[in-house]
C-alpha positions as CSV (number, residue, x, y, z in Angstrom):
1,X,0.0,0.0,0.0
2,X,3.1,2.3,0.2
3,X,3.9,1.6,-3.1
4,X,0.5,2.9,-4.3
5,X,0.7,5.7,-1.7
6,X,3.8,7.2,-3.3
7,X,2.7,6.8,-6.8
8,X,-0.4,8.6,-5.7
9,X,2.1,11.3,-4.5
10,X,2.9,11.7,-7.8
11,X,0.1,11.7,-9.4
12,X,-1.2,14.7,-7.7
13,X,2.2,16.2,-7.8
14,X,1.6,15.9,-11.9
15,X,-1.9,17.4,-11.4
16,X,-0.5,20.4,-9.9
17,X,1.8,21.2,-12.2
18,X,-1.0,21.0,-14.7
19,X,-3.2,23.3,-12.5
20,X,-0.3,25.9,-11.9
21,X,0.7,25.9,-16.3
22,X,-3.3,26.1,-16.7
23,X,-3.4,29.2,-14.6
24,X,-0.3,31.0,-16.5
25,X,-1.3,30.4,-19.3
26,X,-5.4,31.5,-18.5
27,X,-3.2,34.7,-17.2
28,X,-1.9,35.2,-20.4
29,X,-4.7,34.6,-22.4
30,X,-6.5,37.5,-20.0
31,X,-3.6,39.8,-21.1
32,X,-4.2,38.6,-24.8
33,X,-7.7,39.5,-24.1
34,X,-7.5,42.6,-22.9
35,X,-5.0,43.6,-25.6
36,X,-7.7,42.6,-28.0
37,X,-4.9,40.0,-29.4
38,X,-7.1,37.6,-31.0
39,X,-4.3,35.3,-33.2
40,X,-2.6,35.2,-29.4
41,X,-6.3,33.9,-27.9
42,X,-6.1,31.5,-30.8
43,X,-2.5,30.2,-30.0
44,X,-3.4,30.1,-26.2
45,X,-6.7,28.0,-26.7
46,X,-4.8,25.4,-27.8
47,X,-2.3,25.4,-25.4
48,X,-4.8,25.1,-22.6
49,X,-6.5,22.5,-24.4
50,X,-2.8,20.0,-24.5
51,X,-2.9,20.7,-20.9
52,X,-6.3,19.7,-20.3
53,X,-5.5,16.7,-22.0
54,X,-2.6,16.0,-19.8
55,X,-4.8,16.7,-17.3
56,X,-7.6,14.3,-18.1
57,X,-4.5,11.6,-18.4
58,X,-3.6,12.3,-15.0
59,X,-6.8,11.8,-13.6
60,X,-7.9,8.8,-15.7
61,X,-4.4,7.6,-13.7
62,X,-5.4,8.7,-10.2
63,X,-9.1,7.1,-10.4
64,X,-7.8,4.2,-11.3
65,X,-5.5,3.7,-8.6
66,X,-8.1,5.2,-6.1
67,X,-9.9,2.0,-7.3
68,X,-7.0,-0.4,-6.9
69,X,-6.3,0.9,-3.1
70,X,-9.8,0.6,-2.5
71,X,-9.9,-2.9,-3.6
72,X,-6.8,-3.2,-1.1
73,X,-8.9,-1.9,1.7
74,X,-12.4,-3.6,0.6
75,X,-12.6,-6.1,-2.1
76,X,-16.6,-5.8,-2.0
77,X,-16.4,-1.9,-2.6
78,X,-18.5,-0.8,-5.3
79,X,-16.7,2.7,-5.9
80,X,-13.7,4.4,-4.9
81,X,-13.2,5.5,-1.6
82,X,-12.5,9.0,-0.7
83,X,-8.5,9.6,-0.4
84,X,-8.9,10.9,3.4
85,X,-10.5,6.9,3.8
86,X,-7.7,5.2,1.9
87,X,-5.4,7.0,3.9
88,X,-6.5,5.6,7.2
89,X,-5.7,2.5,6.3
90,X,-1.9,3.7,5.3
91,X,0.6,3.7,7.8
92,X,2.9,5.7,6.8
93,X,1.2,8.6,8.7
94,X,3.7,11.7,7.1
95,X,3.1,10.2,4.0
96,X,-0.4,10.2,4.4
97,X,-0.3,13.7,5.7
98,X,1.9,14.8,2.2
99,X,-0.8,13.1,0.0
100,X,-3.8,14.5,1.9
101,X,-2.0,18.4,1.7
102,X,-1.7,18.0,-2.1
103,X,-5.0,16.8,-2.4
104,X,-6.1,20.3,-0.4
105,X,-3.8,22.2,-2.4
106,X,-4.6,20.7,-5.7
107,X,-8.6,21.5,-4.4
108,X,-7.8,25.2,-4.2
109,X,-6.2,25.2,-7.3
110,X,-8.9,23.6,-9.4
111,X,-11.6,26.1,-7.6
112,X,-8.9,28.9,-8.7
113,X,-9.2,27.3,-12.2
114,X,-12.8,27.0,-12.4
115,X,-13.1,31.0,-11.0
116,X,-10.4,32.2,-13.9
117,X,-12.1,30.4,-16.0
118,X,-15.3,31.8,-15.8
119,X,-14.3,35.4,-16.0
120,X,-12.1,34.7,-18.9
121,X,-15.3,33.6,-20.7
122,X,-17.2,36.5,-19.9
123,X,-14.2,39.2,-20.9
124,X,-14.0,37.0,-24.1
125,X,-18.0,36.7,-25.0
126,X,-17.9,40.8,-24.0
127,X,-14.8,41.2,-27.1
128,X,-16.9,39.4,-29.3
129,X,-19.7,41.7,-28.8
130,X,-17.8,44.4,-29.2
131,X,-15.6,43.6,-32.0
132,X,-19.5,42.6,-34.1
133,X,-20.6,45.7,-33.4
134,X,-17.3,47.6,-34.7
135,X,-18.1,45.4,-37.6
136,X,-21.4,46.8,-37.9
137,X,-21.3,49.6,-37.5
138,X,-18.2,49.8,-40.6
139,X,-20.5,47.7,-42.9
140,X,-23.2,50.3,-41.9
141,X,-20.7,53.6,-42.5
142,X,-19.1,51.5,-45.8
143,X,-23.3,50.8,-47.2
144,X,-24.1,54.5,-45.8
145,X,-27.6,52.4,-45.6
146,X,-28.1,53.5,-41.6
147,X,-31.1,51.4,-41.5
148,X,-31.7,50.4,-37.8
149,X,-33.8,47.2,-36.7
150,X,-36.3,46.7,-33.9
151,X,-34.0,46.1,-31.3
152,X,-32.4,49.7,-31.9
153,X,-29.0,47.9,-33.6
154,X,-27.7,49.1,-37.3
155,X,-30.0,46.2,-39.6
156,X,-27.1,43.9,-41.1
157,X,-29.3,42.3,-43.4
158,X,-30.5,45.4,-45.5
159,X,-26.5,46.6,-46.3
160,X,-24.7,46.5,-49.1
161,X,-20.7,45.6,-49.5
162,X,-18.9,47.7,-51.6
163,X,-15.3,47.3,-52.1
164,X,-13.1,51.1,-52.0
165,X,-10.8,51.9,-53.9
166,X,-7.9,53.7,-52.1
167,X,-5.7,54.1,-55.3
168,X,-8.1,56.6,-57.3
């Protein structure tokens, strides 16, 4: 069981590390973001999707170990016990004590994820507003149609594209 214990250890050392590259690299995307650096919000997108990835290795890893240990501690057990459970039956207690502080700290970090998360989605949904109604408003000035719809907004579907010419 000590064996399993220190591979957990890892595990959630890994799942940290995710956490912590997740969170720079939400930081910079909220910089890109507020910049208005849209090929940089495409570049970060996929970073933070390989991490995720990662991520969703790691934890495919951890349950399944969860699951071994509890089969250690309870053949009959239908589903994974809790860590702080398996860890009662370790006794290695500063082990135990390690595994259950970077299971806290990985906690924090995955509600610090979650909150990021959420705000980047709202800062990026409130760029794409405004950058369609830049838009609009340029086909409206480039038609010169200024037809407005019921909602109040410039009427997209009544304008015509013109292409300038600069040169002349």
């Amino acid at each position: 069981m000590i064996a399993e214990m220190q591979a957990m250890e890892k595990l959630l050392n890994a799942h940290i590390d995710e956490h912590e590259q997740l969170l720079a690299c939400m930081e910079h995307k909220a910089q890109a973001i507020r910049y208005a650096r849209i090929e940089s919000v495409t570049e970060l997108v996929k970073q933070e999707q390989a991490i995720v990835q990662r991520m969703n290795e790691i934890e495919r890893h951890r349950l399944a170990l969860a699951r071994k240990m509890t089969r250690m501690i309870d053949p009959d057990a239908s589903e994974a016990l809790p860590l702080s459970e398996i860890a009662k039956a370790v006794e290695n207690e500063v082990m135990c004590k390690r595994v259950l502080d970077l299971a806290d700290t990985l906690r924090t970090l995955v509600d610090h994820v979650r909150r990021q998360s959420s705000i980047l989605r709202n800062a990026a949904e409130s760029l794409a507003k405004h950058m369609a109604g830049v838009m609009q408003t340029m086909q409206s000035a480039l038609s010169r149609a200024g037809v407005y719809g019921q909602r109040g907004h410039v009427a997209v579907g009544t304008q015509l594209e013109f292409n300038i010419d600069i040169k002349s």
